[in-house]
C-alpha positions, 0 to 999 in steps of 0.5 A, a space after each residue: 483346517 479342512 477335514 480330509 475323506 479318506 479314500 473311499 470308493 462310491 458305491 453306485 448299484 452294484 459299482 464302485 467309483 472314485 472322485 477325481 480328487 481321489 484318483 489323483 491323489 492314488 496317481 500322484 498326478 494334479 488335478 490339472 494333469 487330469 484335465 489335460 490327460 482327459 482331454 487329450 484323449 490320453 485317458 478315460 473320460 469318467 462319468 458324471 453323477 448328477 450333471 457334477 461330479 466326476 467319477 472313474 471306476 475301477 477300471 478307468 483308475 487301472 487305465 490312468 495309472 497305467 499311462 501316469 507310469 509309461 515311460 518314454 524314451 528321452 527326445 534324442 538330441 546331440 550326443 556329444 555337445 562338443 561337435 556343437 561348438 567345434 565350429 567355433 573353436 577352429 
């Protein structure tokens, strides 16, 4: 059974930071979803500590909660599903 850590910011000089298994935790997103979001552009890239591990500050965490609870309208197809299958009908 794997030991959990709780969510504990990294204390680097006068900043803190989070792991990336941290921040995706507090977003609720998957690790995976980071990456894509990351390199899409759609999110801050974090810094790197030591050439491994990926940090994100407090700031860059306000950032991708912010984008993780945009809503955007529904892709607007047919309204009425009916007009789709008239033809067929008459």
């Amino acid at each position: 059974m794997a030991l959990q850590r709780s969510t504990m910011p990294i204390q680097i000089l006068d900043s803190e930071y989070l792991t990336a298994a941290e921040v995706c935790q507090l977003v609720a997103i998957s690790r995976q979803t980071l990456w894509r979001w990351r390199q899409e552009g759609l999110i801050p890239q974090g810094r790197r500590l030591r050439g491994q591990w990926l940090l994100f500050s407090s700031e860059d965490l306000k950032a991708i909660r912010s984008y993780a609870m945009t809503l955007e309208p529904a892709d607007a197809g047919p309204r009425n599903q009916m007009k789709l299958f008239a033809k067929a009908y008459d």
